[in-house]
C-alpha positions as MATLAB code, in Angstrom:
seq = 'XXXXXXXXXXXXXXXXXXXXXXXXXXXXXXXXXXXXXXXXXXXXXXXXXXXXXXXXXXXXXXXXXXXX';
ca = [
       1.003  -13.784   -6.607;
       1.852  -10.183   -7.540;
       4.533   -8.607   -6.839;
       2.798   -6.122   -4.651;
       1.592   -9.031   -1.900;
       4.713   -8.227    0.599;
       3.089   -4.812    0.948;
      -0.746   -6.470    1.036;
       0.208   -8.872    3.774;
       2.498   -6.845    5.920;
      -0.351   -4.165    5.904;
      -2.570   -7.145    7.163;
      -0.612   -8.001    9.331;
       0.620   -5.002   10.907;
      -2.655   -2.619   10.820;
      -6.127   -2.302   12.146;
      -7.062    1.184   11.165;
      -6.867    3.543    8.190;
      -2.632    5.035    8.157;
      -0.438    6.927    5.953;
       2.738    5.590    4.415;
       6.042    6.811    2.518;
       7.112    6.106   -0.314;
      10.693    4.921    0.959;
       8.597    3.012    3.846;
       7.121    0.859    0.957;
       9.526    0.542   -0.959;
      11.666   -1.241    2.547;
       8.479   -3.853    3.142;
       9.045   -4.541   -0.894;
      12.829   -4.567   -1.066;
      12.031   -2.820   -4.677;
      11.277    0.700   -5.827;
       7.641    1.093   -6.453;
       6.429    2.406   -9.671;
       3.663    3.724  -11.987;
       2.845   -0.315  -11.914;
       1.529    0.526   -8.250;
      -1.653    2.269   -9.804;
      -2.695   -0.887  -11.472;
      -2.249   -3.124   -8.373;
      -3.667   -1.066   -5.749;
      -6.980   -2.611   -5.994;
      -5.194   -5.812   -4.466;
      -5.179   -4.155   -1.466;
      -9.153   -4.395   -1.186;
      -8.659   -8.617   -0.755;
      -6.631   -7.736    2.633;
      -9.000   -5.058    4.055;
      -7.857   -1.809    2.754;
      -8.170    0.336    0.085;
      -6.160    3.183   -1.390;
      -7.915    6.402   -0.597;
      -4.826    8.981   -1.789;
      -1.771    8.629   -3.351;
       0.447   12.105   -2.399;
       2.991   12.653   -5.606;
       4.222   15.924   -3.070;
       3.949   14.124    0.044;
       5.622   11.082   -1.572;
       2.919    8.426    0.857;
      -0.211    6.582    0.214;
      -2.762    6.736    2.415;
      -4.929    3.519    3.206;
      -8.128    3.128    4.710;
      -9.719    0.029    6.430;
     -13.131   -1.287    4.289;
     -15.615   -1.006    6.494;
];
């Protein structure tokens, strides 16, 4: 299990359509900082239905959309 799967299951959890969220919001679901790391993992995200469309640097969020 990597150490992204909090994220991966609350997001299956807890959404049904394609969001946006922080940086800090993250980082709460994790109980960690996330890091460059995150680039490498994001394609975990794809086993629980979404997949990272944008990562904002400025707007300090990732934004997720549902596979369709």
């Amino acid at each position: 299990m990597s150490k992204y799967a909090p994220l991966w299951i609350w997001i299956k959890e807890n959404c049904t359509n394609d969001f946006k969220i922080s940086f800090s919001d993250i980082e709460c679901i994790l109980g960690f900082p996330i890091d460059h790391s995150f680039l490498k993992y994001k394609k975990e995200s794809e086993e629980y239905g979404f997949t990272v469309k944008h990562i904002s640097m400025k707007e300090q969020s990732v934004l997720f959309e549902t596979i369709k």
